[in-house]
Every structure is written in structure tokens, then in C-alpha cells.
C-alpha positions in Angstrom: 0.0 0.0 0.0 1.3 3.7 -0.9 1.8 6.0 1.5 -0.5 9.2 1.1 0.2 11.7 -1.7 1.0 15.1 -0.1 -0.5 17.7 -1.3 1.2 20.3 -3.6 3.2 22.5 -3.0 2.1 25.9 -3.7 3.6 28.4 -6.7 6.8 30.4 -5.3 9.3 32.3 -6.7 12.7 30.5 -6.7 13.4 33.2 -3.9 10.5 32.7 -2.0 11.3 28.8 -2.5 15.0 29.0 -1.5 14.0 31.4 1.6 11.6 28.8 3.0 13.8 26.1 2.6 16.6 27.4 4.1 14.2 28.4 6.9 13.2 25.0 7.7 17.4 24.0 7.6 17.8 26.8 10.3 14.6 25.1 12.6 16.2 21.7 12.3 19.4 23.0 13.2 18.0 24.8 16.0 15.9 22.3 16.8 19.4 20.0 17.1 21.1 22.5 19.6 18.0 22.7 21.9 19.1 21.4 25.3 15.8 20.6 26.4 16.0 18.3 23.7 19.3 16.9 22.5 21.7 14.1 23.9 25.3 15.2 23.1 27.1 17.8 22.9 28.8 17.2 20.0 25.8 16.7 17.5 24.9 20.4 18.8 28.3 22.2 18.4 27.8 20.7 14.4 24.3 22.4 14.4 25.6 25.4 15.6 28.9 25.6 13.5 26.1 24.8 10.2 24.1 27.8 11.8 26.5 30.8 10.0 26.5 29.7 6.8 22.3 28.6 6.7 21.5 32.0 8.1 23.8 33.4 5.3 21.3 31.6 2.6 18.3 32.7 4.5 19.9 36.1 4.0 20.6 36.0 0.2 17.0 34.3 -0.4 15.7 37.4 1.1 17.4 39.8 -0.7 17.3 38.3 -4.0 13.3 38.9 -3.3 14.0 42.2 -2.0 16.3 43.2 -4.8 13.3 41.5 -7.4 10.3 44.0 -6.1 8.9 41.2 -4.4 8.7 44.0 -1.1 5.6 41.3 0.5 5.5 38.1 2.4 2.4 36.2 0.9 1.7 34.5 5.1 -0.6 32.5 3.5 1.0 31.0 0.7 4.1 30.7 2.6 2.6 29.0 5.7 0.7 26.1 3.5 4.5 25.3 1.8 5.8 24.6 5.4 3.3 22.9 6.5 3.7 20.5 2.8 7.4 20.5 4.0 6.6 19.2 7.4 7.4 22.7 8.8 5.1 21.8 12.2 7.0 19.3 13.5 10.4 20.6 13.0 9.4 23.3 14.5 7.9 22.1 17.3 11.4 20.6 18.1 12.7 24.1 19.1 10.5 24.7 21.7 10.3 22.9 25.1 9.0 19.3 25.2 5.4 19.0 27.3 6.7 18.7 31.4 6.0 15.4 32.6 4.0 15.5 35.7 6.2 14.4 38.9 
């Protein structure tokens, strides 16, 4: 049996395609270095080291659309790509895990 088809992604610009996907790398790096969350300290110092240059494409994605005209973030559109990309769930694993009742 197949899996379920997800649904489409929605039209973006290249820039507003390369912005969201280096987004979703910054969250799951993030999401690595959170200490509520991670194990070792080694997998976190990678995250973290990865962090510069994934901010730097997050950067260029957003002036490319800048430097375009395209002066608007379309919430909308933008918010149904992460969620096709799974954008929920990695970022849920930034923020701090339920507390477990004593």
C-alpha cells in the first residue's frame, strides 16, 4: 500500500522557494542545539557551527526577493508550503517538550 500523496506545493518564486527552505534547515538545526532536547554535545556544536553559513542563505534568499520587487511576504502562501514540508513538526522541536507530571 502507498503512503498518502501530499498535497502540492504551492507556486513560489525561486526566492521565496529557496528562503523557505533554508528556513526550515535553520529550525532543524536549532531544533538540534536545543538542550531541552538533544543528547550530546557534539551533535549540537555541528548544528551550531552549520548555523552561520544557513543564516547566510536565508539572508541571500531574502534579498534576492528584495532586490526582485517582491517587497511582500504572501503568510498564507508561505505558511501552506511549510506545512507541505513538514514545517510543524520541525518546529515544534525548538520549543520545550510537554513537562512530565512528577
Amino acid at each position: 500500500m502507498l503512503p498518502p500523496e501530499l498535497p502540492p506545493l504551492p507556486a513560489l518564486t525561486r526566492a521565496e522557494g529557496d528562503m523557505v527552505d533554508s528556513y526550515l534547515q535553520l529550525v532543524d538545526l536549532l531544533g538540534r542545539i536545543n538542550p531541552a532536547r538533544g543528547s550530546d554535545t557534539y551533535g549540537a556544536l555541528r548544528a551550531a557551527q552549520a548555523l552561520p553559513a544557513h543564516a547566510a542563505a536565508l539572508r541571500d534568499a531574502l534579498t534576492a526577493m528584495h532586490t526582485r520587487g517582491e517587497t511582500e511576504l504572501h503568510a498564507a502562501t508561505l505558511a501552506r508550503a511549510l506545512r507541505v514540508l513538514d514545517g510543524e513538526r520541525r518546529a515544534g522541536r525548538v520549543a520545550l517538550p510537554p513537562e512530565h507530571p512528577a
